[in-house]
TISEVEX-413436 format. One record per residue (C-alpha): residue number from 1; residue in one letter; x, y, z. Coordinates in pm, 1 decimal, padded with zeros to 6 digits, m for minus. Layout:
BEGIN
{rec NUM; "A"; {X; Y; Z}} ...
END
This chain:
BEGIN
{rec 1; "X"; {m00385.3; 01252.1; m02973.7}} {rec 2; "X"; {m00157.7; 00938.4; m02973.8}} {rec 3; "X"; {m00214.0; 00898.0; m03370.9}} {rec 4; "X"; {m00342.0; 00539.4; m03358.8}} {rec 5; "X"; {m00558.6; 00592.3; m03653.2}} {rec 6; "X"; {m00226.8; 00705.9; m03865.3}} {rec 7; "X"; {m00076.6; 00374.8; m03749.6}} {rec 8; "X"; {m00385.7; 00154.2; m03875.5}} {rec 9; "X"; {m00313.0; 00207.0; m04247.7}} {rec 10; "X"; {m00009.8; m00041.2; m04127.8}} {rec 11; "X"; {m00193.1; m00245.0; m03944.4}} {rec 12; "X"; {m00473.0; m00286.2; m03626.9}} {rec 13; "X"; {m00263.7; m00554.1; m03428.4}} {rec 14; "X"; {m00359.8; m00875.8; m03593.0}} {rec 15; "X"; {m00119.3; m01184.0; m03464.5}} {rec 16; "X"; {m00101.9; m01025.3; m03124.8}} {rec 17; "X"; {m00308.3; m01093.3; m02800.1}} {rec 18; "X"; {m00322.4; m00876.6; m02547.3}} {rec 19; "X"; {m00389.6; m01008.4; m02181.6}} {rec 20; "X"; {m00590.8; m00766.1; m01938.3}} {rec 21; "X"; {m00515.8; m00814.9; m01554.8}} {rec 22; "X"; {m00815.3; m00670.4; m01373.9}} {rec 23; "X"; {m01110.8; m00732.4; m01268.6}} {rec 24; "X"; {m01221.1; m00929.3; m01535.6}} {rec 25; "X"; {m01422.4; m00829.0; m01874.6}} {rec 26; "X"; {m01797.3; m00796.2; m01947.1}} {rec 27; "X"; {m01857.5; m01124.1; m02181.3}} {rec 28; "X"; {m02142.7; m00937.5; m02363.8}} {rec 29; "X"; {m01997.1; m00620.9; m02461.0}} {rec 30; "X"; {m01996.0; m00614.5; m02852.7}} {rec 31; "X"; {m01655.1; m00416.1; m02858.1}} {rec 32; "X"; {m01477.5; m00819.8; m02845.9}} {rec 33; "X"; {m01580.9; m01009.6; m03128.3}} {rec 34; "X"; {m01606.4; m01434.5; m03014.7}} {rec 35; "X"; {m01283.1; m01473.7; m03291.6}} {rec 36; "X"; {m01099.0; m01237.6; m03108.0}} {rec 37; "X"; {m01159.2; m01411.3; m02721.0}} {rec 38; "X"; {m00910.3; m01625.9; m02651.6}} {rec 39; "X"; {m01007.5; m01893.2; m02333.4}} {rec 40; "X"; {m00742.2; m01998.9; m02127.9}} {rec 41; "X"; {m00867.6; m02212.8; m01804.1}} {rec 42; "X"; {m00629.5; m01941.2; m01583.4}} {rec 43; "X"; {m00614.2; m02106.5; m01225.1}} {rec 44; "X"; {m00674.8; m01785.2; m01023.4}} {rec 45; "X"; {m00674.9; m01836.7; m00682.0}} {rec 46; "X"; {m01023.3; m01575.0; m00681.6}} {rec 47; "X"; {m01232.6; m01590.1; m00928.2}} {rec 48; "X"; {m01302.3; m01910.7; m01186.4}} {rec 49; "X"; {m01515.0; m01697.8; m01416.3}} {rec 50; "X"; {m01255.9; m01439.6; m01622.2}} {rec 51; "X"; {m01517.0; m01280.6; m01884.6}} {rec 52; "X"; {m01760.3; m01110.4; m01585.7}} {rec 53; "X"; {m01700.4; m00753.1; m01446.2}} {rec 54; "X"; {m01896.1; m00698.9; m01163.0}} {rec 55; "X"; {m01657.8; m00366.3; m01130.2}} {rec 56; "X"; {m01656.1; m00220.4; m01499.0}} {rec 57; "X"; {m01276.2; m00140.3; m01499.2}} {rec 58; "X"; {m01106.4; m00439.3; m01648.8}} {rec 59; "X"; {m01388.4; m00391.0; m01926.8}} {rec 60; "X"; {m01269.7; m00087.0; m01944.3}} {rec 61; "X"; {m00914.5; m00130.4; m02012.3}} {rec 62; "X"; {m00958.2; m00427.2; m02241.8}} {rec 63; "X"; {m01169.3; m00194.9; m02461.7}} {rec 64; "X"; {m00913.5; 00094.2; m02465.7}} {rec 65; "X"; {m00666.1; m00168.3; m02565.5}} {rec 66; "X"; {m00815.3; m00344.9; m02837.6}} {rec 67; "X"; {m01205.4; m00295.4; m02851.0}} {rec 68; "X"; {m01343.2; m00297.1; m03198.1}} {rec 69; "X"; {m01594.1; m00115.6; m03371.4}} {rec 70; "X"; {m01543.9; m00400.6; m03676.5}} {rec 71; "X"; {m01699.6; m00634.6; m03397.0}} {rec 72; "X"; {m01996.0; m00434.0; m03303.7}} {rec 73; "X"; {m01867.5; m00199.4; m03060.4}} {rec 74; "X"; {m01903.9; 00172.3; m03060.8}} {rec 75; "X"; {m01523.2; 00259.5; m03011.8}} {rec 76; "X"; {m01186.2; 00106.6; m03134.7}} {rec 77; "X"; {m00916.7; 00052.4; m02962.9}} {rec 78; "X"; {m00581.2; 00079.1; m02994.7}} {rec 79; "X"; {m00473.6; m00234.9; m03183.6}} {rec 80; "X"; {m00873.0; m00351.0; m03258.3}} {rec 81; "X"; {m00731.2; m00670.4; m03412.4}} {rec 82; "X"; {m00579.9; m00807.9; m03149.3}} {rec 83; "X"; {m00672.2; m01101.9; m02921.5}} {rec 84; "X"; {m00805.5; m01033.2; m02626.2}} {rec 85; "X"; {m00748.9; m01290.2; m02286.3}} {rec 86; "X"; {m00967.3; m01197.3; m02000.9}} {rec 87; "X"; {m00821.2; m01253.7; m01678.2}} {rec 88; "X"; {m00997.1; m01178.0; m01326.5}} {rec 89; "X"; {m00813.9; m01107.3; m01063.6}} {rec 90; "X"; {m00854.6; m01027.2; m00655.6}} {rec 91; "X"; {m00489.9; m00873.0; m00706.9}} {rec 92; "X"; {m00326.0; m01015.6; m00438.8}} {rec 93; "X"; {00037.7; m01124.3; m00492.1}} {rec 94; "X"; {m00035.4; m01481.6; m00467.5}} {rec 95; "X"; {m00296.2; m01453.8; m00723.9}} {rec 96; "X"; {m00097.8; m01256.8; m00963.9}} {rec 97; "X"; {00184.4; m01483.3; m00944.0}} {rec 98; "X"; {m00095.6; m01786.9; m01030.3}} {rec 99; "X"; {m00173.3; m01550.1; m01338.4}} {rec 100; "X"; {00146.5; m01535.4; m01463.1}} {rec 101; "X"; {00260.2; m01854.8; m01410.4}} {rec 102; "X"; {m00015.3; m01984.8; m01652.6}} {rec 103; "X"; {00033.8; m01731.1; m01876.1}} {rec 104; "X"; {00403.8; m01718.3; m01981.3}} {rec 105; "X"; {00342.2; m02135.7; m01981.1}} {rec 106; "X"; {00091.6; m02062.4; m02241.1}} {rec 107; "X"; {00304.1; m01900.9; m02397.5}} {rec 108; "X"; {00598.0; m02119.2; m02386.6}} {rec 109; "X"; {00401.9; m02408.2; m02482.0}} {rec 110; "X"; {00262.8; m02234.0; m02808.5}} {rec 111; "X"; {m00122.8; m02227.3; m02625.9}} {rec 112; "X"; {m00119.9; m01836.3; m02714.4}} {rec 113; "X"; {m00005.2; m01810.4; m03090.7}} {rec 114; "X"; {00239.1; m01524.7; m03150.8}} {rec 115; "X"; {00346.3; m01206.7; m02975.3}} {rec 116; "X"; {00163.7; m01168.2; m02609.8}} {rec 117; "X"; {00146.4; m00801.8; m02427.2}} {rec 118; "X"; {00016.7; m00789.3; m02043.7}} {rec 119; "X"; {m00184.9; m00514.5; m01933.5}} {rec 120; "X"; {m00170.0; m00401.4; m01574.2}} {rec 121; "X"; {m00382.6; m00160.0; m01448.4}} {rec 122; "X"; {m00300.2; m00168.3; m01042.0}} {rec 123; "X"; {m00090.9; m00101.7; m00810.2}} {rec 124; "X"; {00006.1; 00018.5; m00439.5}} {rec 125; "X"; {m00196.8; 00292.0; m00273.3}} {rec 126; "X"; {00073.2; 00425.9; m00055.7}} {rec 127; "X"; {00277.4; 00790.4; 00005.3}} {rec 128; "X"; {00625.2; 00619.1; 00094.0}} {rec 129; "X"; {00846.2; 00293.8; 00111.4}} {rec 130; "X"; {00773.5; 00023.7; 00393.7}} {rec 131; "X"; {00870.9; m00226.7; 00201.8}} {rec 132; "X"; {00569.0; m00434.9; 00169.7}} {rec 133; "X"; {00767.7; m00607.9; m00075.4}} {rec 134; "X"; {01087.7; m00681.9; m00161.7}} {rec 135; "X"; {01253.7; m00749.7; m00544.3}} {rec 136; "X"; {01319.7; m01079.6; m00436.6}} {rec 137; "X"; {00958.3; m01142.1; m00370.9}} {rec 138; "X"; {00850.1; m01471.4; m00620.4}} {rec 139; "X"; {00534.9; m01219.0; m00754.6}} {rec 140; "X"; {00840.2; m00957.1; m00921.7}} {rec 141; "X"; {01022.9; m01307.0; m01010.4}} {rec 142; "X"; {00746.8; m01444.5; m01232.3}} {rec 143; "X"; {00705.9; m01117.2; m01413.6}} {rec 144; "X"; {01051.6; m01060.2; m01503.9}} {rec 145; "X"; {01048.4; m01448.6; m01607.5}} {rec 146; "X"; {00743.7; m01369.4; m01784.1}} {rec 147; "X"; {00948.8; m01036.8; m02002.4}} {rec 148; "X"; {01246.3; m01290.6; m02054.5}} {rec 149; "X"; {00978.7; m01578.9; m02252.5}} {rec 150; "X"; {00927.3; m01242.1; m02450.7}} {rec 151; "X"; {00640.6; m01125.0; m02328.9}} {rec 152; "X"; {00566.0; m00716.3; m02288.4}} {rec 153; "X"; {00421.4; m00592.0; m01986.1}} {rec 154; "X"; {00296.4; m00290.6; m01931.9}} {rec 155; "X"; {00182.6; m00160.8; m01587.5}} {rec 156; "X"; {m00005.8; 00175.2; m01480.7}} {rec 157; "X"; {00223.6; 00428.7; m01331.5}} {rec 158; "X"; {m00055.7; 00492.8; m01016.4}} {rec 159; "X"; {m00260.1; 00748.8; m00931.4}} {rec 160; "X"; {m00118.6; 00902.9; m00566.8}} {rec 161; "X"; {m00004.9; 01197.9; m00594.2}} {rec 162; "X"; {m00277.6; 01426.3; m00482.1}} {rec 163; "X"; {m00588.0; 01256.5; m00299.2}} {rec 164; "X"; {m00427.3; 00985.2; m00197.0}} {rec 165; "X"; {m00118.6; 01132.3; m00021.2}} {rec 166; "X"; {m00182.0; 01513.3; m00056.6}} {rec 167; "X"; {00053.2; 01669.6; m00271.5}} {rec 168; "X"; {00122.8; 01976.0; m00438.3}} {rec 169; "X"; {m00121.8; 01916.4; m00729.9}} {rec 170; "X"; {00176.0; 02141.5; m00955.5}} {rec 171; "X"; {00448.0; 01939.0; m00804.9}} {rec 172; "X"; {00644.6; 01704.4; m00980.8}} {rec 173; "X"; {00796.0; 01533.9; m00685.8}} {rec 174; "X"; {00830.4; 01327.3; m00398.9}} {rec 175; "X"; {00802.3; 01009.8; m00564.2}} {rec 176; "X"; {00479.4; 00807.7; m00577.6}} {rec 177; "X"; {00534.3; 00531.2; m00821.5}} {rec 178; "X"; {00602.0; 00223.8; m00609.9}} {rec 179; "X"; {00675.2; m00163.9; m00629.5}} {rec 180; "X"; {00688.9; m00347.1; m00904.7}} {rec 181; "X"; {00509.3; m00068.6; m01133.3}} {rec 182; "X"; {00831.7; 00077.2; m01103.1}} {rec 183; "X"; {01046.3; m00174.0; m01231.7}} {rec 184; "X"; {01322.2; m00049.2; m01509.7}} {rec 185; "X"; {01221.1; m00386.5; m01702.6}} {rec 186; "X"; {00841.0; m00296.3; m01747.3}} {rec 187; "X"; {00720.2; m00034.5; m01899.3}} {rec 188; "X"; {00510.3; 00228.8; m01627.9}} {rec 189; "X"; {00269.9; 00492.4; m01801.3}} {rec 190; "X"; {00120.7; 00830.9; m01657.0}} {rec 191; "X"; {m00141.5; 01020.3; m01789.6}} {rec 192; "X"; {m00215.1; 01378.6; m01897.3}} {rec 193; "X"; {m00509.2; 01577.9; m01983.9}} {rec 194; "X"; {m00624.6; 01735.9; m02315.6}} {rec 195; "X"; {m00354.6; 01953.8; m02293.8}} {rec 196; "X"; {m00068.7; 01740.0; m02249.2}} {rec 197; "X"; {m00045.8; 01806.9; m01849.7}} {rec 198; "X"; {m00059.3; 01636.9; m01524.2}} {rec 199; "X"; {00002.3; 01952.1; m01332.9}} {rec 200; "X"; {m00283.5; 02194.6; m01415.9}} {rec 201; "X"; {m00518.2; 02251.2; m01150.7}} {rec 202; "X"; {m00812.2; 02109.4; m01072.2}} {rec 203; "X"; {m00770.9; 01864.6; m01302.6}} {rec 204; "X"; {m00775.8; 01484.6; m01165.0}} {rec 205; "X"; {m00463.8; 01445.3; m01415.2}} {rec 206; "X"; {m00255.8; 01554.5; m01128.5}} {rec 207; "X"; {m00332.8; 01249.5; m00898.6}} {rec 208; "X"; {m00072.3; 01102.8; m01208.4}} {rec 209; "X"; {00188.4; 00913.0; m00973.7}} {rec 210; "X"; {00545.6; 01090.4; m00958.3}} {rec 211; "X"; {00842.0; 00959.4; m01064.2}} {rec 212; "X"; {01161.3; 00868.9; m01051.8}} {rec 213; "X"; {01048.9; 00530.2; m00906.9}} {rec 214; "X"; {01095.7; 00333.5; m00617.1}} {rec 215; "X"; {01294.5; 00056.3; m00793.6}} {rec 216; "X"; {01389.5; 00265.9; m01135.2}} {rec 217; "X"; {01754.9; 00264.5; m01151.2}} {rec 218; "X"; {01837.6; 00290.5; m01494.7}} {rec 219; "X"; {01479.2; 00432.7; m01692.5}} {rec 220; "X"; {01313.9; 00662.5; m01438.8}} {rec 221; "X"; {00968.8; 00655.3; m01426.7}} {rec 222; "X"; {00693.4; 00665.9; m01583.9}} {rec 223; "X"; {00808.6; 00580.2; m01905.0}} {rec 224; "X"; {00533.9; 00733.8; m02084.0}} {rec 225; "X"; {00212.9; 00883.5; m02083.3}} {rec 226; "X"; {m00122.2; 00889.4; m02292.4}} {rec 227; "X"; {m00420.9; 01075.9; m02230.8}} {rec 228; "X"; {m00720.0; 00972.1; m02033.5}} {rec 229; "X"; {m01086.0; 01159.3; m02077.3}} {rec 230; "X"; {m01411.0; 01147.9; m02189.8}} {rec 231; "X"; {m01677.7; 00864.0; m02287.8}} {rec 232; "X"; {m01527.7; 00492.5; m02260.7}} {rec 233; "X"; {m01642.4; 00133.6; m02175.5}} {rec 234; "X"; {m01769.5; 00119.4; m01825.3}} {rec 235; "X"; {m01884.8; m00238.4; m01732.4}} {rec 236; "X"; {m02166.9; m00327.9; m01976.8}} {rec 237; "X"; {m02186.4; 00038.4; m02119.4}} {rec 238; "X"; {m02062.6; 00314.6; m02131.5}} {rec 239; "X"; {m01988.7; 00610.1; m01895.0}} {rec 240; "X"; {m01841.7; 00966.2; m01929.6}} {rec 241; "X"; {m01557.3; 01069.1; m01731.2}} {rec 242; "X"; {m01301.4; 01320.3; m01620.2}} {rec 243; "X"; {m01034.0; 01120.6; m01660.9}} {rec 244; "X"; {m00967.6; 00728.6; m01676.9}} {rec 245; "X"; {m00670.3; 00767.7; m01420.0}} {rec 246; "X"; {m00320.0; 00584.4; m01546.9}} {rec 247; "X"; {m00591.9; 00262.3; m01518.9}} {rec 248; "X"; {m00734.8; 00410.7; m01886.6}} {rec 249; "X"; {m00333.1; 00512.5; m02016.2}} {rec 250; "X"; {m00152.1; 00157.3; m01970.1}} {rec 251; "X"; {m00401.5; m00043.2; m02174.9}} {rec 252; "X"; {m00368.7; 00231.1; m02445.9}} {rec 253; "X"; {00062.1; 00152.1; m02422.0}} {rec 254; "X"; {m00027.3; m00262.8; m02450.8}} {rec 255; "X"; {m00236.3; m00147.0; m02777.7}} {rec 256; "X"; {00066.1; 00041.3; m02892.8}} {rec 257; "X"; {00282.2; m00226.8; m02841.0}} {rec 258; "X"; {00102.7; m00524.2; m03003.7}} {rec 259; "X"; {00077.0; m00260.3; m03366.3}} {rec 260; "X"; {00479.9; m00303.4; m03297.2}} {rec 261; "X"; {00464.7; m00644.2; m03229.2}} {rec 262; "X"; {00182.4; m00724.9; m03478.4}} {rec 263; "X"; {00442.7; m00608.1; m03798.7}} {rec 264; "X"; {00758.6; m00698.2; m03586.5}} {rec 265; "X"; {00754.9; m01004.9; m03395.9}} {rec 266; "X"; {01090.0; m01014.3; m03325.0}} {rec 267; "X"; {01105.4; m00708.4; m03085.0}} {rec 268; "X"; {01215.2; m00806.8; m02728.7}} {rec 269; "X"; {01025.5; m00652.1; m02465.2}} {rec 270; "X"; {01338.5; m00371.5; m02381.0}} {rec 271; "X"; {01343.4; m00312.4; m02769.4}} {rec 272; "X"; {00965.1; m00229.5; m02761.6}} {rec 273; "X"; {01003.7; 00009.4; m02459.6}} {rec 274; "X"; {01310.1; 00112.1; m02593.7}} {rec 275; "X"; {01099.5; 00270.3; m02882.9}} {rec 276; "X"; {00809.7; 00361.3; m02736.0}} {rec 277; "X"; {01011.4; 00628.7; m02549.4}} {rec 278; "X"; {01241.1; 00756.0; m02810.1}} {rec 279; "X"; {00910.0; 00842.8; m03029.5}} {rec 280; "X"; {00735.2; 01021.5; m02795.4}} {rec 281; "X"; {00598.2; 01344.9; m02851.0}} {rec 282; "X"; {00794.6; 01556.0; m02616.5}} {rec 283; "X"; {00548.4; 01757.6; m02327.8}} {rec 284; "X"; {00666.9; 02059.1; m02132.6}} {rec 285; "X"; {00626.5; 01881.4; m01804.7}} {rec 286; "X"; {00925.0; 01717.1; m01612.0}} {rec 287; "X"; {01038.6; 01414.7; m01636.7}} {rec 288; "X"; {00900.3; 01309.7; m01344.7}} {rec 289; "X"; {00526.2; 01351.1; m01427.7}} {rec 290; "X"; {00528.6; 01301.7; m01811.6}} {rec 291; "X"; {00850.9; 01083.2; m01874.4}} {rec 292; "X"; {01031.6; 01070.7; m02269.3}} {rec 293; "X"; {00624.7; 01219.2; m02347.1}} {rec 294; "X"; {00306.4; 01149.1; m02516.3}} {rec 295; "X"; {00309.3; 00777.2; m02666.4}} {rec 296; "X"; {00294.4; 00824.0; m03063.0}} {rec 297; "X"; {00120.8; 00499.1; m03231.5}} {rec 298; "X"; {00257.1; 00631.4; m03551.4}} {rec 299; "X"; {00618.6; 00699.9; m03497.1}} {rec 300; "X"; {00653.4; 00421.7; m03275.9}} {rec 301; "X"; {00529.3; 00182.8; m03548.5}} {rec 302; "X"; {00770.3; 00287.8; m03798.6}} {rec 303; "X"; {01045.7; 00293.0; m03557.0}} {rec 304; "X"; {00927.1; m00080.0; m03492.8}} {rec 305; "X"; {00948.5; m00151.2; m03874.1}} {rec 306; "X"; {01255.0; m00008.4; m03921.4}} {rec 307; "X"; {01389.5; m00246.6; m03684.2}} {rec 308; "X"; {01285.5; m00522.6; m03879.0}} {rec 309; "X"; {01678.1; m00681.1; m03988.7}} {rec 310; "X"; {01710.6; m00563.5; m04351.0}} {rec 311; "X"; {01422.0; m00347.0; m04354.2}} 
END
């Protein structure tokens, strides 16, 4: 549905690593090959030990980005060359500002080779604005610090809009996308079912956080968004499900953008979101549940190319 195999006759992400904040990655799943791990001695504040999932969900998301079947595994990814760094999380704010201290210092230093993506797949479980924290808050600091060393980051849009505060499952407001996840300078992804919707009921789909975004001033959110059903990665296995919440569609976005990254390496971060919208496929919903669309690995790749100075 996002035409990620189309985009692999290009390429499958090689050059790029993806980093998956969660809550951490299964070490033995075969879908991450040991030449595509990449150790970094990350000093979280809760957990020492990045490449064990005692959840399932950061295996999860590191498989939708870049599993391989090359490496064993029994699904690809998005961009299934790509490095993978595992990083465990107890996603606090102090924590996460650890994380990404050591990680755009990694990158800065030349410890992570080439283009670097972040995957986020959390958020804030809430219904409406009490300012738990503020943009001046050192967490938002580090990641907009993080986007200006280059680096992509990609967070889920959230999933709030019906169980958690009780919405109109077919309504495409108030807003439920909150925090940081919101941020114009990341890139915030919802997610649709089979048929390209967030608003058909029952589906889960429609828990899909609303837009336009507590903090969105000038891109209103989400961004994007990719679908989310069926068998995936699920700790040490596999599990079927429903739907994969906007947890299962950011991962799939950090994917699309290291194929980008992986045949242009001189995209900046807004240049790579920048594209990512324009070549979506279009979706009848509003802007407010599906954004600019349905990400398109295949457009958006060529788009990236074309950017290439002299191309």
């Amino acid at each position: 549905m996002i035409r990620a195999p189309q985009a692999w006759s290009t390429t499958k992400g090689a050059g790029v690593t993806v980093a998956i904040i969660d809550t951490g990655v299964t070490k033995t799943l075969k879908e991450f090959g040991p030449a595509r791990r990449l150790d970094l001695d990350i000093p979280s504040a809760a957990h020492s030990n990045h490449w064990s999932d005692e959840v399932g969900h950061g295996s999860m998301c590191a498989a939708i980005a870049v599993g391989s079947v090359a490496d064993g595994g029994k699904y690809d990814g998005v961009a299934p060359e790509a490095k993978l760094i595992a990083v465990r999380t107890d996603f606090s704010a102090t924590d996460l500002f650890l994380i990404y201290d050591e990680l755009i210092s990694a990158k800065k230093t030349g410890t992570i080779n080439g283009p670097l993506g972040i995957s986020n797949s959390y958020g804030l479980y809430q219904c409406a604005s009490n300012s738990v924290m503020q943009q001046d808050h050192p967490y938002l600091r580090n990641i907009l610090a993080a986007i200006d060393a280059d680096i992509t980051v990609v967070f889920a849009a959230g999933n709030n809009h019906v169980d958690v505060c009780q919405h109109k499952p077919d309504g495409d407001t108030p807003n439920t996308i909150w925090s940081v996840n919101s941020h114009d300078r990341v890139i915030s992804v919802g997610t649709v079912d089979r048929n390209g919707s967030n608003q058909m009921i029952p589906s889960k789909h429609t828990n899909s956080s609303r837009g336009p975004g507590e903090w969105a001033d000038q891109f209103k959110k989400p961004d994007v968004v990719s679908p989310t059903f069926g068998e995936v990665v699920w700790k040490d296995g596999y599990q079927v499900m429903e739907w994969w919440g906007t947890s299962g569609a950011c991962p799939q976005v950090a994917g699309l953008a290291a194929l980008m990254l992986s045949k242009n390496s001189q995209l900046k971060p807004a240049q790579v979101a920048d594209i990512i919208r324009k070549t979506a496929k279009k979706l009848s919903g509003p802007q407010t549940c599906v954004g600019a669309g349905m990400i398109d690995c295949e457009q958006a790749l060529a788009a990236a190319i074309e950017a290439i100075p002299g191309a």
